[in-house]
Each structure stands twice: as C-alpha cells, then as structure tokens.
C-alpha positions in Angstrom: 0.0 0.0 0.0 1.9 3.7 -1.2 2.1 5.8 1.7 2.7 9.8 1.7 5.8 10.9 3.6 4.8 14.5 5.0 7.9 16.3 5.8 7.8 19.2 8.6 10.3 21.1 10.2 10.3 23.1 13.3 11.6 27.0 14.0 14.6 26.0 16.1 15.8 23.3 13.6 14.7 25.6 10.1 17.1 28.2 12.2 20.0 25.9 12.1 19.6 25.5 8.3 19.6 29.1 7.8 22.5 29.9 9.9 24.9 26.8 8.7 24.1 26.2 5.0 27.8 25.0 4.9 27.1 22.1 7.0 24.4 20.7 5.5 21.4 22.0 3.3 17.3 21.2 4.4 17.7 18.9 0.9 20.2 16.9 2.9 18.2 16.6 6.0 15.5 15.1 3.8 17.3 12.4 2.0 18.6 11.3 5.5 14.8 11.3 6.9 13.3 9.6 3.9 16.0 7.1 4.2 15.0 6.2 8.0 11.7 5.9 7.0 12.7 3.6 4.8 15.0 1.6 7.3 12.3 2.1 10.2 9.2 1.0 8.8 10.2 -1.1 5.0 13.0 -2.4 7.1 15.7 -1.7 4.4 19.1 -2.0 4.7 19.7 2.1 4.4 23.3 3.6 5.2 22.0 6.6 7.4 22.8 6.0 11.5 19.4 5.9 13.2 19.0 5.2 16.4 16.0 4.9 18.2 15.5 7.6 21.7 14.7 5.7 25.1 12.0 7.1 27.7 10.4 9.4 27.5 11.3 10.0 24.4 10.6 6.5 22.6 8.8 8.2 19.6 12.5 10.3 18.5 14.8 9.3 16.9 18.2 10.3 16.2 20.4 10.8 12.7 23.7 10.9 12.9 25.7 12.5 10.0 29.5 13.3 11.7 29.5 16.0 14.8 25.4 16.9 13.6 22.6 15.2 15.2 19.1 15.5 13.4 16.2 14.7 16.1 13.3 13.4 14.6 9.4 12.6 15.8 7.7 10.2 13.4 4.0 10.4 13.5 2.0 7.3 11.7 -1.1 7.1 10.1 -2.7 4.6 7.8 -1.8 6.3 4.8 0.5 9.1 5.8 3.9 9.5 7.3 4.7 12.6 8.9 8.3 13.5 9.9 8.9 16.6 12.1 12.3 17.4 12.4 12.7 19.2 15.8 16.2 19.9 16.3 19.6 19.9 14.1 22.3 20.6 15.9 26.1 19.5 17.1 26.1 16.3 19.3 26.9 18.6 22.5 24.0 20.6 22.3 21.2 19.0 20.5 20.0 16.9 23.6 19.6 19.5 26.0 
C-alpha cells in the first residue's frame, strides 16, 4: 500500500539551516529522513545512523551525519507518514 511521507520542520531546527548552509542543506536533511523511514518502517538496509530515543522519548529518533545530530518525531497514520524534524544541531547541544 503507497504511503505519503509528509515532511515538517520546526523553527529551532529551520534556524539551524539558515544559519549553517555550509554544514548541511534542508535537501540533505531530507534524504537522510526519507532514508529512515525507509529503514524504520520497509525495514531496508539504508546507510544513514538511526537510532531509536529511550523514555520518555521513545517516539524520536536520532540521525547521525559526523558532529550533527538530526532529532526526529515520526508520527504514523494509515496512509500518511509525517516527519517533524525538531532539532539539528552539534552532538553537544542537541540533547539538552
């Protein structure tokens, strides 16, 4: 069954983009989260590093693309996918 993948990204993580287009671009960030949609849910062998948030935060998940952490909440429906990206930011400061 096709599913939609609906792509949203918060303020604090569309500020990040803004301010470090050097780093990595919003088209980047979207090829990583389509890709762990794809390894989350079609269970495909994808080379992004996803890993899954514990406690309170079971419904995050993390990418990991070199010192840049991409913190994502994946929301499932029956026919749509929706990926908000909350935060982008360097591993130091993205958890707090």
């Amino acid at each position: 069954m096709p599913r939609d993948v609906k792509l949203t990204y918060l303020k604090k993580a569309k500020k990040f983009l803004d301010k470090n287009p050097r780093l990595i671009t919003e088209n980047e960030v979207d090829i990583l989260v389509v890709k762990l949609i794809q390894k989350v849910f079609l269970n495909r062998d994808t080379n992004v590093d996803v890993k899954q948030l514990q406690g309170d935060l079971k419904s995050y998940y993390r990418i990991r693309k070199g010192n840049l952490r991409i913190i994502v909440q994946i929301v499932d429906d029956e026919v749509i996918i929706e990926a908000i990206i909350n935060d982008i930011g360097f591993r130091g400061d993205v958890y707090k």
